[in-house]
N, C-alpha and C positions, 0 to 999 in steps of 0.2 A: 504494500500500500504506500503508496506516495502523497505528500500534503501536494495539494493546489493551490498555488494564490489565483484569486478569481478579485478584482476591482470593484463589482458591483457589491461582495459581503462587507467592503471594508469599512463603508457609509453605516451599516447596521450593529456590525460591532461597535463602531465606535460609540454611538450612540448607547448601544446597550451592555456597552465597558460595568460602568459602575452607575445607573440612574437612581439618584439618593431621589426617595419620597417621603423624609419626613422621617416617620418611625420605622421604614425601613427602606431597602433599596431592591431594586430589580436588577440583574444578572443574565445578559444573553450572546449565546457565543456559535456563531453558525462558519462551519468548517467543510471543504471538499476535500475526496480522498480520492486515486484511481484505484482500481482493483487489482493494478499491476503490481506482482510480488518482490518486492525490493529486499535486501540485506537478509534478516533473517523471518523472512516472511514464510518460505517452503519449511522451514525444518517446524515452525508453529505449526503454520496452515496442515502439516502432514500429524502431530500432536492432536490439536483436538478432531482434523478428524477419524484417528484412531480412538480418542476419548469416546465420540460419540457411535464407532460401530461396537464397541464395546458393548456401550450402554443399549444400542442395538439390542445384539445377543444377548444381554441378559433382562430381554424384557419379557415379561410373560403375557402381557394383553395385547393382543394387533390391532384392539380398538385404541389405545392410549396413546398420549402425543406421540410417541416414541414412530408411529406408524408413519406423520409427516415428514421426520427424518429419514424413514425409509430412501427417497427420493434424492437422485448425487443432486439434481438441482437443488432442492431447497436446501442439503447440506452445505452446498456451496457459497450459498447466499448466506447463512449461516455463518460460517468464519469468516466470509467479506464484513458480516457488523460486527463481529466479534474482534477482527484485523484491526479493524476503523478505533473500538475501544482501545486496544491496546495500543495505536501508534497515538490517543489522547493519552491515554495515561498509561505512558509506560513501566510503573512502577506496580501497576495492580495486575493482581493475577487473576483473570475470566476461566472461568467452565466451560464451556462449552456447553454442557448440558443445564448448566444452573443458568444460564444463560437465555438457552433456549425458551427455558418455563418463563422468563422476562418480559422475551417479547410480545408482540401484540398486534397483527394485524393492523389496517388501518386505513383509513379514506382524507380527501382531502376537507371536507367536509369536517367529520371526526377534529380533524389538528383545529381546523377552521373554528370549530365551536371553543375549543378548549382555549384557544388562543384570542378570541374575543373575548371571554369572561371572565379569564387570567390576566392578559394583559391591557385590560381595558385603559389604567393610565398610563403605560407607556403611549397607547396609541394618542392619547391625550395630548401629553408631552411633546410629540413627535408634530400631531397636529398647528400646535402652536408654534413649533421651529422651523415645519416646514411646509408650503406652499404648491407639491408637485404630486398629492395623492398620500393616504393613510400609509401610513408602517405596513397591515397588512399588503395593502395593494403594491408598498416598494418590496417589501419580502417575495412574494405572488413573483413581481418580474424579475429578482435576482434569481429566485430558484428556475424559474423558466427558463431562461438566459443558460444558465448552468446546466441542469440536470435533464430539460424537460420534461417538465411535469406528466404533462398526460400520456408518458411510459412509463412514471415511475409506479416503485411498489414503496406504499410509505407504513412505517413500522415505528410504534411506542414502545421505549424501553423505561420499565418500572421495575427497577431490582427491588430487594428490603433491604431495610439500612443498613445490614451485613453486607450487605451486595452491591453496595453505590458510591463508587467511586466520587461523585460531582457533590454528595451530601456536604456541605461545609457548615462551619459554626454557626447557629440561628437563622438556620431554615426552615420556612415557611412551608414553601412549597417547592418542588418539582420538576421537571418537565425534560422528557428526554425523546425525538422526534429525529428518524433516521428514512433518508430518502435513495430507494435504488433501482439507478436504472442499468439493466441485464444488454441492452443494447452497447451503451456508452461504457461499461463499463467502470462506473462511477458513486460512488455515495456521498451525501450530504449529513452532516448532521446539526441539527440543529437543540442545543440545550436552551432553555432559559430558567427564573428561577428569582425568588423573593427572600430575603435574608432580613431579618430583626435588626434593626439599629440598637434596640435596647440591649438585646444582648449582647453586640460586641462593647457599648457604650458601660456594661457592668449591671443593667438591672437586670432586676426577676424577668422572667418571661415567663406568661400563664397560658398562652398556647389558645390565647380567641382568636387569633388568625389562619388557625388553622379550622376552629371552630366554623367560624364565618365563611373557608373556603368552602370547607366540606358540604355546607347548606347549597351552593353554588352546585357542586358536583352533582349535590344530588338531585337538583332539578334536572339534569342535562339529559337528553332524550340520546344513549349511548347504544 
């Protein structure tokens, strides 16, 4: 996997570097990767997926996940987000298969929702600095640009906080959005994520913003 600089993400990171709101800040970090195996990309890519014929063979149900790994494609695509994790954080060690339970299907609709009621003041923010179309709609044409959307396969990665790499001090909330297209050869990934000012500032944190997300979620027609 190779990083890509791409111009068009560079406008959105910057923006969504560190956006303090007050009592807290929003966090968003959107990255290209090719699929092409660079340095020590074969001798991993060969690792999990012997991890996962393993786990294969020792499955007893051919109804249970384990039967979509069946398939070299989907295995494939498989260490391609798994690759993408590791060449983000090279210091954390993925499963493969803990991995796989992670991911999540996903529409563009799906991000779309979660990404409006999530980021509603960034888009705010963004609103007010800029004059050429919402965050989503500049998001919309960076990834197009890039990846081409309407080949991609888009995929939510939701570890538990054993498993998340991205969790940092006085988080809120979330969000981890992985874009791939089989043609180009390519994935995107796109984190963002809300952090407590109280907390790093030394108070208590009582956790009603997570309360208050969660009321959110669970209206969302998923």
């Amino acid at each position: 996997m190779k990083y890509l600089e791409y111009t068009p993400f560079d406008r959105i990171n910057a923006f969504l570097d560190h956006l303090n709101l007050g009592e807290r800040t929003l966090k968003g970090c959107i990255e290209a990767y090719s699929c092409k195996h660079t340095g020590s990309d074969k001798r991993l890519s060969l690792s999990l997926e012997n991890e996962i014929l393993d786990y294969l063979g020792n499955s007893p149900d051919a109804d249970s996940p384990a039967e979509y790994l069946s398939s070299r494609s989907s295995r494939k695509m498989l260490i391609y987000l798994i690759l993408t994790l590791y060449h983000m954080y090279p210091d954390y060690d993925f499963s493969a298969v803990k991995a796989h339970q992670f991911f999540t299907e996903e529409t563009w609709d799906g991000f779309k929702q979660i990404f409006d009621s999530y980021m509603s003041d960034a888009s705010k923010e963004w609103k007010e600095a800029n004059e050429d179309g919402s965050l989503l709609e500049t998001l919309y044409k960076a990834l197009d640009e890039v990846i081409n959307l309407s080949e991609c396969e888009v995929y939510s990665y939701d570890p538990n906080s054993d498993a998340d790499p991205f969790i940092e001090k006085g988080a809120l909330w979330s969000y981890n959005f992985f874009f791939y297209n089989r043609k180009l050869k390519r994935v995107v990934c796109f984190h963002f994520s809300s952090l407590s000012n109280l907390v790093s500032d030394g108070f208590a944190f009582d956790g009603s913003y997570y309360e208050e997300d969660g009321e959110i979620f669970d209206d969302m027609d998923m």
